[in-house]
C-alpha positions as semicolon CSV with decimal commas, in nm:
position;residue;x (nm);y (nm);z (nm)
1;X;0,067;1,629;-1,057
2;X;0,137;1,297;-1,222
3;X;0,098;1,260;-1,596
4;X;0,025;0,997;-1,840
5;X;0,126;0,947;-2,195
6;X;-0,045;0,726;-2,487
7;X;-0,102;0,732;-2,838
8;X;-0,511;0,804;-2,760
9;X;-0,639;1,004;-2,453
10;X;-0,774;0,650;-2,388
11;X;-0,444;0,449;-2,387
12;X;-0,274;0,747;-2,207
13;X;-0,575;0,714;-1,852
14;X;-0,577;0,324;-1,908
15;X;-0,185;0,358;-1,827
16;X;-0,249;0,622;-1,560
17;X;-0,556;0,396;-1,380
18;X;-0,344;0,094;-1,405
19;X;-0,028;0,240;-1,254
20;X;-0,250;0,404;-0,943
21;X;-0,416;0,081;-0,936
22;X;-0,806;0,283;-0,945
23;X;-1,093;0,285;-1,150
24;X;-1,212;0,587;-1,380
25;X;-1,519;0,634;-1,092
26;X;-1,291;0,686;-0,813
27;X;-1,027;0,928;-1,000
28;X;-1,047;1,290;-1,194
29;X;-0,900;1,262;-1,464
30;X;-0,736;1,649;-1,647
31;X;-0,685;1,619;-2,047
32;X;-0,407;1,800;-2,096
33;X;-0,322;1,698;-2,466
34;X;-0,482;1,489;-2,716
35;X;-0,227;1,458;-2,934
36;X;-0,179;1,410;-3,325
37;X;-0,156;1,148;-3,543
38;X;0,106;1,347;-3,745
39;X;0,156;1,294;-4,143
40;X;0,433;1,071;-4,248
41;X;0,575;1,002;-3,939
42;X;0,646;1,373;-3,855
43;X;0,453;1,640;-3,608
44;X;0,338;1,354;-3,429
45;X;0,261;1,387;-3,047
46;X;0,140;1,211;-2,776
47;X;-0,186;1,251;-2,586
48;X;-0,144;1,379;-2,192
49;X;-0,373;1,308;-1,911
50;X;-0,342;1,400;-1,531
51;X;-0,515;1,202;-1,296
52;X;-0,565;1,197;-0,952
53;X;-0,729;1,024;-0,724
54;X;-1,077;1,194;-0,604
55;X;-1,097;1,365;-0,250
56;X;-1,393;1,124;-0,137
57;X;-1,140;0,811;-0,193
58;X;-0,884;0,994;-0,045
59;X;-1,088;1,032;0,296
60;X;-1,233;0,694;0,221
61;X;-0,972;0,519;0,279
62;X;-0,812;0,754;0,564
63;X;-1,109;0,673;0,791
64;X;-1,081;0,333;0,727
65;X;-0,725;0,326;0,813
66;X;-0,792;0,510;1,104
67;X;-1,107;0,280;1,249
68;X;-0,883;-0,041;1,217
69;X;-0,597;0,138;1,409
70;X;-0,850;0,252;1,676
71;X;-0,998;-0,100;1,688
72;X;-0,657;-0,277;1,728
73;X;-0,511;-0,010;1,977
74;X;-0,849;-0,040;2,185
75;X;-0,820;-0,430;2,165
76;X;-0,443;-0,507;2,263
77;X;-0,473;-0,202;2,533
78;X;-0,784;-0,397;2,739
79;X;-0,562;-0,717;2,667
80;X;-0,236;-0,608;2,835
81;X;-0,414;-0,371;3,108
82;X;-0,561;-0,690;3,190
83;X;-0,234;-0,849;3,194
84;X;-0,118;-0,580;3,445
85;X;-0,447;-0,634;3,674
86;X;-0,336;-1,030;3,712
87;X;0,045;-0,932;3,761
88;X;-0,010;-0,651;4,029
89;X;-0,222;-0,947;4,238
90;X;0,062;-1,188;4,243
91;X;0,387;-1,094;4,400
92;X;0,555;-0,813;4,180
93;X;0,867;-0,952;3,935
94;X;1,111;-0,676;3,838
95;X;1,180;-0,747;3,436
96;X;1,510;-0,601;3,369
97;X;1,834;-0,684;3,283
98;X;1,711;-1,026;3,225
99;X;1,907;-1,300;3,077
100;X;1,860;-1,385;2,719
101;X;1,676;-1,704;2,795
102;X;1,447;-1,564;3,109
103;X;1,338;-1,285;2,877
104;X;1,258;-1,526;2,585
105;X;1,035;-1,731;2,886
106;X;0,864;-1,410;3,003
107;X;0,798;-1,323;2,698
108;X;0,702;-1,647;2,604
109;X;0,424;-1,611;2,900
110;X;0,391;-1,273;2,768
111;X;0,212;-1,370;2,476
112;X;0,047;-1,677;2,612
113;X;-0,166;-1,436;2,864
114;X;-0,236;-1,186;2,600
115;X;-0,393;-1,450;2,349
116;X;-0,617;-1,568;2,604
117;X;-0,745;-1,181;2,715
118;X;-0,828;-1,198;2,309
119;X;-1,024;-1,473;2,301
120;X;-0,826;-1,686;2,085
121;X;-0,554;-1,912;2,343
122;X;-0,256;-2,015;2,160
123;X;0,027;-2,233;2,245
124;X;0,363;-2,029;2,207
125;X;0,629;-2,219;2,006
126;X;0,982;-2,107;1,975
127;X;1,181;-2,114;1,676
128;X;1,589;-1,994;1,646
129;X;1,734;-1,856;1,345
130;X;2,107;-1,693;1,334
131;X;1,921;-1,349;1,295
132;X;1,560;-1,402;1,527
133;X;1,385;-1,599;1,739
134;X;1,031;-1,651;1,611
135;X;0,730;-1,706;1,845
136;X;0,456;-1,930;1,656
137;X;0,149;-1,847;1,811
138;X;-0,062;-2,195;1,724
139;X;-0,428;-2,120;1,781
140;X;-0,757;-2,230;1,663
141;X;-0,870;-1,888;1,590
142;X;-0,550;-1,774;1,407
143;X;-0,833;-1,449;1,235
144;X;-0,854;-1,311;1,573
145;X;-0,426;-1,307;1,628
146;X;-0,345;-1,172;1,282
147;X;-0,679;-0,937;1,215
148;X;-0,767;-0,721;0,893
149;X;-0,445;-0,698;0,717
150;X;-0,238;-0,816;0,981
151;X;-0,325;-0,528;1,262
152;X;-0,340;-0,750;1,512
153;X;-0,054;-0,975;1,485
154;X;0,140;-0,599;1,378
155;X;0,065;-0,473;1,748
156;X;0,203;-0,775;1,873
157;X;0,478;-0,760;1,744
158;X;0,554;-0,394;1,874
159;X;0,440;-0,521;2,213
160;X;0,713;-0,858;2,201
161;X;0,984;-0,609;2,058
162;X;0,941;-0,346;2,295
163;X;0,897;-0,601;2,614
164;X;1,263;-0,759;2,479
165;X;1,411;-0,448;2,455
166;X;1,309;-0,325;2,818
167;X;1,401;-0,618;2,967
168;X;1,741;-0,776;2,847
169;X;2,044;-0,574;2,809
170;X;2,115;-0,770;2,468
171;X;1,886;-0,628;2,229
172;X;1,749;-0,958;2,037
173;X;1,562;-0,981;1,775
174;X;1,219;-1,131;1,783
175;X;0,923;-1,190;1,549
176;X;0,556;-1,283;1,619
177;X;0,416;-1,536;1,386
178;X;0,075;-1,729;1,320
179;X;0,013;-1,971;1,081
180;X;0,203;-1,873;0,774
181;X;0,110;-1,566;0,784
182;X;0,438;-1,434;0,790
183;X;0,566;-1,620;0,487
184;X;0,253;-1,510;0,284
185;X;0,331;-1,131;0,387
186;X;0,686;-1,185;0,240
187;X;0,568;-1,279;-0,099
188;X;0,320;-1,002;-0,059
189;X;0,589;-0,723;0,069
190;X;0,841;-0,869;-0,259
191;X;0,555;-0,779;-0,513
192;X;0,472;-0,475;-0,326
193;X;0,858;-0,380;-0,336
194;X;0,862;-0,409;-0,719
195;X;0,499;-0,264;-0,852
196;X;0,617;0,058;-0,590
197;X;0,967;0,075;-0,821
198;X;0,753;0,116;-1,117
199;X;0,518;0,375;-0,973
200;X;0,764;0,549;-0,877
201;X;0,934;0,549;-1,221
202;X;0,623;0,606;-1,411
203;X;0,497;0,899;-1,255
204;X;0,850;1,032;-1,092
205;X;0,633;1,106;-0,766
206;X;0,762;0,961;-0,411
207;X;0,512;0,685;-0,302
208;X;0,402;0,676;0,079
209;X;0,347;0,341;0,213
210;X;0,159;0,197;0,521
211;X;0,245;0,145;0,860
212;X;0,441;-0,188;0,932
213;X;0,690;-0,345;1,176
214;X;1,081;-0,279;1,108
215;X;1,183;-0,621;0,982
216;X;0,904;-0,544;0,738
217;X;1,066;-0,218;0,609
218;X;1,401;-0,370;0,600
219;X;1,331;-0,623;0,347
220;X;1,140;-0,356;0,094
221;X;1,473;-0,132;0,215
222;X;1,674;-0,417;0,096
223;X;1,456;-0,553;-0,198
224;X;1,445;-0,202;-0,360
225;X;1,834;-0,146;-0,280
226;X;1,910;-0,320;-0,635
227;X;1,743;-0,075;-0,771
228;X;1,980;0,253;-0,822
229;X;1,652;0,443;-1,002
230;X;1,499;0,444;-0,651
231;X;1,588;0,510;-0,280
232;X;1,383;0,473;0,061
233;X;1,399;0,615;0,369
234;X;1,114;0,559;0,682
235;X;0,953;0,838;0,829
236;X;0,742;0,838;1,164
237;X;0,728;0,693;1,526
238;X;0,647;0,307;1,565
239;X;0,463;0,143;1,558
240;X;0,303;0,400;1,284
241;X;0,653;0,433;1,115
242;X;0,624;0,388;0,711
243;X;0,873;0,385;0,438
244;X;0,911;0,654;0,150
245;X;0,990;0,510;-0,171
246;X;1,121;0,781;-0,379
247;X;1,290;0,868;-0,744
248;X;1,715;0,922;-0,735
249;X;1,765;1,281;-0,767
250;X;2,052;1,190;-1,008
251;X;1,814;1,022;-1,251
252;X;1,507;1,254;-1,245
């Protein structure tokens, strides 16, 4: 049960709603002490508040969580069993064991055919780094590739990873991009990394984040590394795996 501390019960649940990032209508909030103003400096104490979020915006935002992941699952499944139906009337290709650049080609394709089953066609560019190879997916309808907080563009990237690592014997590392969407996220994941740490710190609690592709983990992982008042660790199966970002034992 995290708990809040201010000089008024007021200050103590701004402090609280702030750090859960809520409004007073969507929490309950538990007065626990309302503190004194002590006399000279001395018998003075702090008011207490526990607050938690309300069950109703707890399920809100479960079944929300859940419709997009049934929408995007339902999507990219028609899109790749259609994929199959126009691969199984052309002579069959074995994938596996390819060559580094053959797989980067069939993925390449890959991705070209899915865009299309999506309704948005994109042009597949390559770009090399020392650690990826990054597929820019340039479409005119770059909402339909990346979808409601990046679902879409999320599932494919499981589906590039997961074709690479079936079909080369060197496990390279790829990443699906559109637009700048990717570069955005970064910023996005670096502010998430930080206003996480302080959760964390405020209310000593372990904070469970959402669902998101490994490279994505890895740079909270690394971001929030630094920090020796906090440690991660992901839980789950992908693509639903999520990272825990928790107190130190050693410092709570």
């Amino acid at each position: 049960m995290p708990v809040y501390e201010g000089v008024t019960v007021e200050e103590a649940t701004s402090k609280g709603l702030q750090a859960l990032g809520l409004t007073k209508e969507k929490v309950e909030i538990q007065i626990l002490d309302t503190g004194k103003k002590g006399f000279l400096g001395f018998g003075k104490k702090l008011a207490q508040v526990s607050i938690e979020p309300t069950v109703s915006e707890q399920i809100t935002e479960a079944v929300e969580e859940t419709v997009e992941d049934i929408v995007v699952a339902d999507e990219v499944m028609k899109a790749t069993e259609s994929e199959a139906t126009l691969s199984n009337s052309k002579e069959t290709k074995v994938l596996e064991e390819l060559e580094d650049e053959e797989a980067i080609t069939e993925l390449a394709m890959y991705l070209t055919n899915i865009t299309k089953e999506l309704n948005a066609p994109a042009l597949v560019r390559l770009e090399r780094t020392d650690e990826v190879i990054i597929f820019h997916l340039d479409s005119n309808k770059q909402g339909i590739l990346i979808g409601k907080h990046g679902k879409v563009l999320n599932a494919l990237q499981y589906l590039a990873q997961v074709f690479i690592h079936r079909t080369t014997t060197n496990k390279l590392s790829v990443v699906v991009n559109v637009g700048d969407y990717r570069e955005k996220r970064q910023a996005i994941l670096q502010r998430l990394a930080e206003r996480t740490a302080e959760k964390v710190k405020q209310t000593g609690r372990p904070v469970f984040l959402e669902p998101m592709p490994a490279f994505e983990r890895k740079q909270i992982h690394y971001t929030l590394s630094k920090d020796e008042y906090i440690k991660t660790h992901s839980e789950g199966d992908e693509p639903y795996r999520y990272l825990v970002v928790e107190p130190a034992k050693k410092y709570f």
